[in-house]
Short mmCIF file of the C-alpha atoms (twelve columns), coordinates in Angstrom:
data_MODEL
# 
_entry.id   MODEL 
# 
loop_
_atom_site.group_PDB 
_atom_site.id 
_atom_site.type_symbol 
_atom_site.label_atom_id 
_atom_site.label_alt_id 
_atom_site.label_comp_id 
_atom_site.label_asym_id 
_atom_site.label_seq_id 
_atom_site.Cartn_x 
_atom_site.Cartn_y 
_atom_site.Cartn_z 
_atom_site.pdbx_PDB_model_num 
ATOM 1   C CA . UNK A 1   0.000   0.000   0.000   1 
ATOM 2   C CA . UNK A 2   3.349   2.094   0.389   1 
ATOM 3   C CA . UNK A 3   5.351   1.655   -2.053  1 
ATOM 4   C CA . UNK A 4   4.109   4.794   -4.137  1 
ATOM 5   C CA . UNK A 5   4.403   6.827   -1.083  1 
ATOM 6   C CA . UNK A 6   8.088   5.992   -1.292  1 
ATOM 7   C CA . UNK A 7   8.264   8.125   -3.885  1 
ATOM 8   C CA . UNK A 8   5.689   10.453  -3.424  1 
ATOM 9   C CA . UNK A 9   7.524   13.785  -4.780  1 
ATOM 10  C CA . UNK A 10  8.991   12.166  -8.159  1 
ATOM 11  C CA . UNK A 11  5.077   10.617  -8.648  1 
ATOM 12  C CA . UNK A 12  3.143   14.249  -7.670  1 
ATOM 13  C CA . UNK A 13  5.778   16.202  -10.174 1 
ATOM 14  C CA . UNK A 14  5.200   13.253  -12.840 1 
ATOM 15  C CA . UNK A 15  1.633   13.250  -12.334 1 
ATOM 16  C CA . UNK A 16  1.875   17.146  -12.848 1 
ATOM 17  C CA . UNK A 17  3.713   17.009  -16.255 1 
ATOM 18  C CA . UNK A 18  1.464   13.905  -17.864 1 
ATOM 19  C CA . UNK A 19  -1.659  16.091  -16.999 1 
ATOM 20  C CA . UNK A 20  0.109   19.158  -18.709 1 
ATOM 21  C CA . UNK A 21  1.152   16.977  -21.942 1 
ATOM 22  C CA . UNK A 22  -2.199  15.913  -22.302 1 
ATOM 23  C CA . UNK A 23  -1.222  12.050  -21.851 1 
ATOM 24  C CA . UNK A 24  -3.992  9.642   -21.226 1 
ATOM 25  C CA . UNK A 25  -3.627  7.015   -18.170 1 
ATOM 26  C CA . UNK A 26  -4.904  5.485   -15.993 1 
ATOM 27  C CA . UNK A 27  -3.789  2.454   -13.591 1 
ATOM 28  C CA . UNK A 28  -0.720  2.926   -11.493 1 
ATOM 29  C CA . UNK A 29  0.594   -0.096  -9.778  1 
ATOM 30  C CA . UNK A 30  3.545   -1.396  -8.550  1 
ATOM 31  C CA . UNK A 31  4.692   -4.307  -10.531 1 
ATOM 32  C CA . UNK A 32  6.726   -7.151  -9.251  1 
ATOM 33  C CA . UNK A 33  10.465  -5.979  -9.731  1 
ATOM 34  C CA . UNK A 34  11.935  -3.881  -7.633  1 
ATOM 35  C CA . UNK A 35  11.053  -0.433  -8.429  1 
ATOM 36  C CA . UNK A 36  9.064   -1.353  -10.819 1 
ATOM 37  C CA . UNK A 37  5.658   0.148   -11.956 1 
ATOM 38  C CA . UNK A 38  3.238   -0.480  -14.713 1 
ATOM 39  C CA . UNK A 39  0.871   2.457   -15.932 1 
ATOM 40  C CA . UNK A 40  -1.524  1.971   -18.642 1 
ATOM 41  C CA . UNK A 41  -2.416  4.643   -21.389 1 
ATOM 42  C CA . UNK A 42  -5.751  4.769   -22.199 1 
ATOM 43  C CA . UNK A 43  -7.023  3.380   -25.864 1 
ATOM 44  C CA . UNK A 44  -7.194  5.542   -29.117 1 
ATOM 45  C CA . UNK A 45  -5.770  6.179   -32.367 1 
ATOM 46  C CA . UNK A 46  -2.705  4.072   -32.661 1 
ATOM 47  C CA . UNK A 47  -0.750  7.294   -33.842 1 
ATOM 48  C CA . UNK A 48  -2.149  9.079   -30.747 1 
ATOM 49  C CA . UNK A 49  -1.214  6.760   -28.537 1 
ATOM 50  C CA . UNK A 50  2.372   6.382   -30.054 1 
ATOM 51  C CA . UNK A 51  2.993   10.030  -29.509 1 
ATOM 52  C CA . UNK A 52  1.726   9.701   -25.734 1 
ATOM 53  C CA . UNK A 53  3.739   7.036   -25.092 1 
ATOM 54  C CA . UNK A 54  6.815   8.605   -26.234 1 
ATOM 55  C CA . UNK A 55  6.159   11.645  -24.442 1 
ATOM 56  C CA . UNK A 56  5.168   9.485   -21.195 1 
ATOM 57  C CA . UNK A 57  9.096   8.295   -21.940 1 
ATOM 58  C CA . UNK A 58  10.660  11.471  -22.626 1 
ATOM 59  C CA . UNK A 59  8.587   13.499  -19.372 1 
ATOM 60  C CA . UNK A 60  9.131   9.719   -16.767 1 
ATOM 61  C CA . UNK A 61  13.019  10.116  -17.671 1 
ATOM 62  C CA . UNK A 62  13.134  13.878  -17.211 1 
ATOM 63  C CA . UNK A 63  10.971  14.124  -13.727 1 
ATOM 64  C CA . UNK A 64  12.930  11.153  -12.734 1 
ATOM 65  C CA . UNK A 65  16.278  13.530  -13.314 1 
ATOM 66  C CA . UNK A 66  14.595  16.225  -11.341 1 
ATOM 67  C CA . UNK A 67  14.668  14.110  -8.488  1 
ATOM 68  C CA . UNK A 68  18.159  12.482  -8.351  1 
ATOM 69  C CA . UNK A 69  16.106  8.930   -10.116 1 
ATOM 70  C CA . UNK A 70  17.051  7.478   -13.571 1 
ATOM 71  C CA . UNK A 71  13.646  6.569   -14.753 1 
ATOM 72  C CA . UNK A 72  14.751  3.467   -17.119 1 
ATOM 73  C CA . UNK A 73  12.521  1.355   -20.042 1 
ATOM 74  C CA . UNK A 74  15.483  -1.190  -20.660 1 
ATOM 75  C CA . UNK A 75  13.359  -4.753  -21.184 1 
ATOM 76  C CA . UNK A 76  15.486  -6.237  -18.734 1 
ATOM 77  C CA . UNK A 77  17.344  -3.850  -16.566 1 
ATOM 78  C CA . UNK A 78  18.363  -5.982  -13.945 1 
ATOM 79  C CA . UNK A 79  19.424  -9.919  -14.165 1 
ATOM 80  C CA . UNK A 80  16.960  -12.696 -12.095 1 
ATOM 81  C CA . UNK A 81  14.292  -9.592  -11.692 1 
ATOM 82  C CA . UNK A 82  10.619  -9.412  -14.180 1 
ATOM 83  C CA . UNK A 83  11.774  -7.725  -17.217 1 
ATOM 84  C CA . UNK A 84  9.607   -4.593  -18.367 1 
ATOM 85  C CA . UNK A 85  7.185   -5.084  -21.361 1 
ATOM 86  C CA . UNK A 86  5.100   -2.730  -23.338 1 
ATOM 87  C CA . UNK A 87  1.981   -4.817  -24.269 1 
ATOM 88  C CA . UNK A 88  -0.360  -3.715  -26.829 1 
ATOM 89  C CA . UNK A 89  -3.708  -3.952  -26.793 1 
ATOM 90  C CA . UNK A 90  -5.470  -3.302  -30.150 1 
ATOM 91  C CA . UNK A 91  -9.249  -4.176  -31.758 1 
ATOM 92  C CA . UNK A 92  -10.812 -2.460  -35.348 1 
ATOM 93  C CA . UNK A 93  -13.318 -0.474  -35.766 1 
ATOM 94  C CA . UNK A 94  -15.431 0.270   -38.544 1 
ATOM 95  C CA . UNK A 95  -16.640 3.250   -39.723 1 
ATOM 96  C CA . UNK A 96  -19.802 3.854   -37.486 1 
ATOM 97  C CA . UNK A 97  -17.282 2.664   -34.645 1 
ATOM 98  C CA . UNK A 98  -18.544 -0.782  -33.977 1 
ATOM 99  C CA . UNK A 99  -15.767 -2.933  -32.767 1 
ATOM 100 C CA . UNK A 100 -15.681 -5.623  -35.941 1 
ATOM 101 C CA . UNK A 101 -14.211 -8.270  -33.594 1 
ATOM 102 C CA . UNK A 102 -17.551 -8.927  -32.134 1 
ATOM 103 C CA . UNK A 103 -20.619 -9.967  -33.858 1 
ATOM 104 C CA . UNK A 104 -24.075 -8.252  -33.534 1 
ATOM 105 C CA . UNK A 105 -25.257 -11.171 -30.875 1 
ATOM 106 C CA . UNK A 106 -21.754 -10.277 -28.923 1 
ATOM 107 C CA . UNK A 107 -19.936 -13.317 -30.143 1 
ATOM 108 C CA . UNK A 108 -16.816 -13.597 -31.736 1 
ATOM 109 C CA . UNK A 109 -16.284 -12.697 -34.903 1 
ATOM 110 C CA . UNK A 110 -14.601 -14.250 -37.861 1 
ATOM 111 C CA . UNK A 111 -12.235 -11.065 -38.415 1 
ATOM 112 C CA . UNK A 112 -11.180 -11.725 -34.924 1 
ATOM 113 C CA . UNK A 113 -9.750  -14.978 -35.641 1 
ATOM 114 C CA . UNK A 114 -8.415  -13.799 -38.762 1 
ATOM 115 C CA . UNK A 115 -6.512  -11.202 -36.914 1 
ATOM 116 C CA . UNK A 116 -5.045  -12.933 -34.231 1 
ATOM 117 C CA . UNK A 117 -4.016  -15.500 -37.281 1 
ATOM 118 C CA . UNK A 118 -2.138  -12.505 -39.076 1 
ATOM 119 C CA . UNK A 119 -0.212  -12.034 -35.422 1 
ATOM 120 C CA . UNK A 120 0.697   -15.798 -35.478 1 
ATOM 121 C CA . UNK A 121 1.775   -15.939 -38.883 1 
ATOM 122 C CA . UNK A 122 3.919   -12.653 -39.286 1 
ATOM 123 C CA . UNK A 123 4.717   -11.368 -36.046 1 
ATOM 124 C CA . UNK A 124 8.124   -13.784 -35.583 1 
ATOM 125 C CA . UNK A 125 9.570   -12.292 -38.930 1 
ATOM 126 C CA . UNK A 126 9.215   -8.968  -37.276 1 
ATOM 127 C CA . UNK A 127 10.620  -9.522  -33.881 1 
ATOM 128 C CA . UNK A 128 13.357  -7.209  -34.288 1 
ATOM 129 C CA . UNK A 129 10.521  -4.152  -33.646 1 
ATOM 130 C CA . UNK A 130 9.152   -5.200  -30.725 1 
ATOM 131 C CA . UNK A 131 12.897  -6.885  -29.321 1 
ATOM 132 C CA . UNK A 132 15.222  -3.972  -31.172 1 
ATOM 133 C CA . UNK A 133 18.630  -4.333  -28.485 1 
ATOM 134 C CA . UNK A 134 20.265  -7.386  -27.729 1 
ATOM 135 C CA . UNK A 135 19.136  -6.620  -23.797 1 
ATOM 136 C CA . UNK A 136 15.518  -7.438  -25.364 1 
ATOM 137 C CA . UNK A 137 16.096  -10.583 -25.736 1 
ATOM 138 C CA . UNK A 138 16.950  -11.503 -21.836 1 
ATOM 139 C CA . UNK A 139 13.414  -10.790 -21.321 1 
ATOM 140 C CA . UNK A 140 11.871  -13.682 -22.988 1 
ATOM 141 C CA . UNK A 141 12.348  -16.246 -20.229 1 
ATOM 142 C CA . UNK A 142 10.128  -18.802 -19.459 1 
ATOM 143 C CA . UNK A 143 7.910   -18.421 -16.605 1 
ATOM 144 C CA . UNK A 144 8.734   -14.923 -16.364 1 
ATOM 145 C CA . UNK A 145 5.271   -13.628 -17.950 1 
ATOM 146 C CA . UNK A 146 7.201   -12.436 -20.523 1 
ATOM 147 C CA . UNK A 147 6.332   -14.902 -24.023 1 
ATOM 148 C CA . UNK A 148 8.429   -17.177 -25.617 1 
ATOM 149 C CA . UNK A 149 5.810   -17.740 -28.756 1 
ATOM 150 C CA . UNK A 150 3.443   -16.341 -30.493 1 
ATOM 151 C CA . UNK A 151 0.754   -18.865 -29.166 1 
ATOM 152 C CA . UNK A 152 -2.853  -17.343 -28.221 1 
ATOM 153 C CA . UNK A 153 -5.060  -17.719 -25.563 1 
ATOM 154 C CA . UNK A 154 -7.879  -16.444 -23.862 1 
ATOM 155 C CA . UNK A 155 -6.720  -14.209 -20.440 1 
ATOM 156 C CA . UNK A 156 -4.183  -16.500 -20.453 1 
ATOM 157 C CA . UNK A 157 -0.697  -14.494 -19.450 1 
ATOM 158 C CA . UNK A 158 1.867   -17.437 -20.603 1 
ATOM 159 C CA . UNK A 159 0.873   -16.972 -24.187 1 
ATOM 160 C CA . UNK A 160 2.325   -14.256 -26.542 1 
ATOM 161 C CA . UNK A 161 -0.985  -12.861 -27.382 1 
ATOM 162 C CA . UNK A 162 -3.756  -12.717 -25.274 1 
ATOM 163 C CA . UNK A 163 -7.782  -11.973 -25.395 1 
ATOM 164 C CA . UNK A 164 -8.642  -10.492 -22.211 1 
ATOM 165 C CA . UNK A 165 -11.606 -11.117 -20.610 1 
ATOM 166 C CA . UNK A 166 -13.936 -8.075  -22.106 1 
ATOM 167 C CA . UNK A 167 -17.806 -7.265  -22.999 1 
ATOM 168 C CA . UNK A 168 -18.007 -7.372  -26.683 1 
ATOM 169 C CA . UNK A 169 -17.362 -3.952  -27.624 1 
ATOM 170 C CA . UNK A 170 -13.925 -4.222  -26.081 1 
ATOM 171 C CA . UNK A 171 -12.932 -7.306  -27.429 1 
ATOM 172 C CA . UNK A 172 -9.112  -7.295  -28.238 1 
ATOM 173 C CA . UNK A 173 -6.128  -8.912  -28.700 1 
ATOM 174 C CA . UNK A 174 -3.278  -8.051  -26.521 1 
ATOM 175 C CA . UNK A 175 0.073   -8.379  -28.157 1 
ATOM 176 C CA . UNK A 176 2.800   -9.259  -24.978 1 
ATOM 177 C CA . UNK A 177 5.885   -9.162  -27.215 1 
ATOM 178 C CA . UNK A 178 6.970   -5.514  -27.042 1 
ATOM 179 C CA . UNK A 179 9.234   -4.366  -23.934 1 
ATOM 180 C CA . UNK A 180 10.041  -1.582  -22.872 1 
ATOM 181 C CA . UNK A 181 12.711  -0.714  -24.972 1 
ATOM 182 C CA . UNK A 182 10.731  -0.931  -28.174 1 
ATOM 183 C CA . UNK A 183 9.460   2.695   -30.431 1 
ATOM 184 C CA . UNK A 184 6.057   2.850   -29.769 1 
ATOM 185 C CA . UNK A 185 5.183   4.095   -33.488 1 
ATOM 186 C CA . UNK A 186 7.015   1.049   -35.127 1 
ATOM 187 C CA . UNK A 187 5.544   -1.667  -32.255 1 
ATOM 188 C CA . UNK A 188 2.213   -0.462  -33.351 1 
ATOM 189 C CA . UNK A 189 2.579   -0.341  -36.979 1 
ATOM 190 C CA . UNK A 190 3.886   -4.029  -36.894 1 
ATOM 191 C CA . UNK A 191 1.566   -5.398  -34.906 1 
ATOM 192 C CA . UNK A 192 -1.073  -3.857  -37.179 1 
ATOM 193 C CA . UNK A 193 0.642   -4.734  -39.947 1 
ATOM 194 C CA . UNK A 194 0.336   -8.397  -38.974 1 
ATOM 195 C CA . UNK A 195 -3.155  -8.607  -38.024 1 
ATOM 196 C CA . UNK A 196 -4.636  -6.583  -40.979 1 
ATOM 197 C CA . UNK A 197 -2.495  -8.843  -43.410 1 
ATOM 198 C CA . UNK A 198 -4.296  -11.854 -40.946 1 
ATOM 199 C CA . UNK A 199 -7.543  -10.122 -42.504 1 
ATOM 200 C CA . UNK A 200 -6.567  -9.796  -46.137 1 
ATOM 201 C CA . UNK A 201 -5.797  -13.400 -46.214 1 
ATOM 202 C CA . UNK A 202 -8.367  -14.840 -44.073 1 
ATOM 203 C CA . UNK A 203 -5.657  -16.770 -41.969 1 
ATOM 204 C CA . UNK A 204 -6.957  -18.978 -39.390 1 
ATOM 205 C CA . UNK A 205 -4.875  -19.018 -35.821 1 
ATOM 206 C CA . UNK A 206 -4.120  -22.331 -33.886 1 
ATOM 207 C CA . UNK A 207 -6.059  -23.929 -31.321 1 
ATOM 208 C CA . UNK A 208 -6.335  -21.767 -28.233 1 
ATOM 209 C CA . UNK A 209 -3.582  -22.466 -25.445 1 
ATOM 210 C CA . UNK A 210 -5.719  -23.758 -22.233 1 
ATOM 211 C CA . UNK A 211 -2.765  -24.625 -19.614 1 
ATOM 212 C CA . UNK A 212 0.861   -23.493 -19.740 1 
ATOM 213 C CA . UNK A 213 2.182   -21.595 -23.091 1 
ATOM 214 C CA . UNK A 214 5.825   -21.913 -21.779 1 
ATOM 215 C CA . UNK A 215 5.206   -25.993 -21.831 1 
ATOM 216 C CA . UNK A 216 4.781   -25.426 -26.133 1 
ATOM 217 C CA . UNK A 217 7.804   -24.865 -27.836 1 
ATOM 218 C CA . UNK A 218 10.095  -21.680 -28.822 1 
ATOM 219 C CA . UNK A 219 8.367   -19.849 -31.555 1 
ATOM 220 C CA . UNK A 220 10.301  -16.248 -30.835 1 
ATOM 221 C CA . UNK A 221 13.805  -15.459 -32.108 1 
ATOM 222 C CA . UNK A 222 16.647  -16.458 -29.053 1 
ATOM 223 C CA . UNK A 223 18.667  -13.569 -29.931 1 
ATOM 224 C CA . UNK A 224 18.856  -10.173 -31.762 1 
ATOM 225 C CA . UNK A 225 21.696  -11.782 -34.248 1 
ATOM 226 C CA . UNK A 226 18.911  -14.412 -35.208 1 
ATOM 227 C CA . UNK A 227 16.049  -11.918 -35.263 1 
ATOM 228 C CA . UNK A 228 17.888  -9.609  -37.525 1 
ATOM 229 C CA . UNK A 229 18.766  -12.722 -39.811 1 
ATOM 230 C CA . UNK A 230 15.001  -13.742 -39.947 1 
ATOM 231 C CA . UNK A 231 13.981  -10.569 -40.852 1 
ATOM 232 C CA . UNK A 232 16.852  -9.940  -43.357 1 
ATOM 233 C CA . UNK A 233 15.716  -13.237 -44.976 1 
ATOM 234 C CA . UNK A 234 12.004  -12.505 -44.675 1 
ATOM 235 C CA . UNK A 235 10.032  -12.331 -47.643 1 
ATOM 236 C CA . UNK A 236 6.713   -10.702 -45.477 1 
ATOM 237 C CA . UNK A 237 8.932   -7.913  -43.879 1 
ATOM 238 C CA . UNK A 238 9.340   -5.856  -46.551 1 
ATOM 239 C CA . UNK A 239 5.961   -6.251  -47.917 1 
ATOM 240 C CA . UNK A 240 4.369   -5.454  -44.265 1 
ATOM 241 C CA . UNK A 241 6.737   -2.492  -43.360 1 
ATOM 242 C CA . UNK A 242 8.479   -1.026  -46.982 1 
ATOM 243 C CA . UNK A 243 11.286  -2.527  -48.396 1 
ATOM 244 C CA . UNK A 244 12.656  0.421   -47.818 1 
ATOM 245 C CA . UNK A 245 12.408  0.638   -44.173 1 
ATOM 246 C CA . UNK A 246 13.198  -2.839  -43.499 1 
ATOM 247 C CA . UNK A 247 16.823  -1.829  -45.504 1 
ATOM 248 C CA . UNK A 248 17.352  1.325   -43.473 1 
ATOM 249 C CA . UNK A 249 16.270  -0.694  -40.306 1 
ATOM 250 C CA . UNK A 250 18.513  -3.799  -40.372 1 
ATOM 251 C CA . UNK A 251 21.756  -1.183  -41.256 1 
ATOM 252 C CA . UNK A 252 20.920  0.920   -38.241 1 
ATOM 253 C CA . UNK A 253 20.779  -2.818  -36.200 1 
ATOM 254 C CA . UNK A 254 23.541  -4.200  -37.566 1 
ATOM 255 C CA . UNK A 255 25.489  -0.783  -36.665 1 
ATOM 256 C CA . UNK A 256 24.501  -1.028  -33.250 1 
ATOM 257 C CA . UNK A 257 25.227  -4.858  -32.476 1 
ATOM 258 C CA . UNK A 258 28.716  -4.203  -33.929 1 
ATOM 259 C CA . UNK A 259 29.216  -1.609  -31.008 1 
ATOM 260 C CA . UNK A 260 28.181  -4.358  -28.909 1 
ATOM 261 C CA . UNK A 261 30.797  -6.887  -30.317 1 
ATOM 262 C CA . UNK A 262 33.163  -4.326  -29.672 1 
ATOM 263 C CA . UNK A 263 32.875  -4.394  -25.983 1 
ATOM 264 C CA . UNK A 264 34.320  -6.385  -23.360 1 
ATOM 265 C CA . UNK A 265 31.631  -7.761  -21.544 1 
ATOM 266 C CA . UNK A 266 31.821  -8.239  -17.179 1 
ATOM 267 C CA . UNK A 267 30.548  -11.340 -17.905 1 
ATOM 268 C CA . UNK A 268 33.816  -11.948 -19.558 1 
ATOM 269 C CA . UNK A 269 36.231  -11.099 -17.371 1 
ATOM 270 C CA . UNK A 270 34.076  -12.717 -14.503 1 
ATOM 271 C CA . UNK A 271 34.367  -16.141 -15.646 1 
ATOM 272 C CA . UNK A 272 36.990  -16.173 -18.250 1 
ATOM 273 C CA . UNK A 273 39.407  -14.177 -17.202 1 
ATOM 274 C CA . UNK A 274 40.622  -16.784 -14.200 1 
ATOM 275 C CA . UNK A 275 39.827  -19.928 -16.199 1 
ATOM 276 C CA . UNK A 276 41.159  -19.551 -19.404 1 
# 
């Protein structure tokens, strides 16, 4: 019940500049890492929401300054702890605004299946959004409610994409992939990307996960090196996201995990420096 009180002046002064920004939220809990807090922006227009997330970024890391805090969105900022995600929650509408994932009589619809079938389908190839550092990928552990696949399953937190539990005009698909780390304009327009291609080809997801998604196996990408390779080699990429993009993209990644090469890891000199 105390934990926000901890940090009552950083929260008032963040509170304070969200509310000036304009930015949408509104549960504030404390999640299970240390420090660590989960806020949810309200729904919208995926462009909307983009640019409040990235100024919720740009105004958390700036308060947290203010106050002597570093206010970080690494996916997995510290090793054995819950890793931070960014989980998207999306649904269509059409134009009158009717959610066209439910049917008239409140059930399911087929574009909802056809949707969450796009996710399965395409989603792995573009990893490298939602994952874009080699840190990312230290967050997909299993058991650590972060996914390992791209299995679905209804408000069931071990699969990669979940349907929450939701009356029929807010039926969704939650996409758990994205940490922290990831640009909110590019997770968005992937994850759309996937589900309206799911649409345009009428594909059909698997069967539902009912018990443990961590017991299926490994449909994600282990690393960044093999997430940039699948999406260098993917023939959907560049058709989902602009050829284009995808080129620029995979340079700008490449660029960066050669900086990483370059470094000498503490890992290293931990364990190999004395043995080897």
């Amino acid at each position: 019940m105390n934990a926000l009180n901890e940090l009552a002046p950083f929260w008032d002064a963040f509170h304070a500049a969200i509310d000036a920004l304009g930015i949408r939220a509104d549960t504030w809990l404390h999640e299970v890492g240390p420090c660590q807090y989960e806020i949810n922006l309200l729904h919208g227009d995926p462009v909307a929401v983009a640019d409040q997330a990235f100024l919720f970024k740009t105004a958390a890391r700036e308060i947290a300054l203010q106050h002597g805090l570093n206010a970080v969105f690494m996916a997995k900022p510290l090793a054995g702890e819950a890793g931070s995600s960014m989980h998207l929650h999306q649904s269509v509408v059409d134009a009158e605004g009717r959610n066209i994932f439910s049917q008239a009589d409140g059930a399911e619809s087929e574009a909802f299946l056809h949707y969450i079938g796009g996710l399965q389908a395409f989603t792995p190839d573009l990893t490298l959004i939602y994952a874009p550092t080699v840190n990312s990928y230290r967050r997909y552990v299993a058991g650590s409610q972060a996914p390992i696949n791209v299995e679905w399953g209804r408000d069931n937190r071990t699969a990669g994409l979940r349907v929450p539990v939701s009356p029929p005009a807010a039926r969704r698909v939650e996409n758990r992939l994205a940490g922290a780390d990831a640009n909110p304009y590019l997770a968005m327009a992937a994850t759309l990307a996937a589900g309206l291609e799911g649409l345009r080809t009428r594909c059909l997801p698997g069967e539902p996960v009912q018990d443990n998604g961590y017991d299926l196996p490994r449909g994600l990408p282990r690393t960044f090196f093999t997430a940039h390779e699948q999406m260098a080699q993917s023939a959907h990429a560049p058709r989902l996201l602009g050829e284009r993009f995808v080129r620029a993209y995979l340079a700008v990644k490449a660029l960066e995990h050669e900086s990483f090469l370059n470094e000498i890891s503490a890992w290293e000199r931990r364990f190999l420096l004395p043995q080897v």
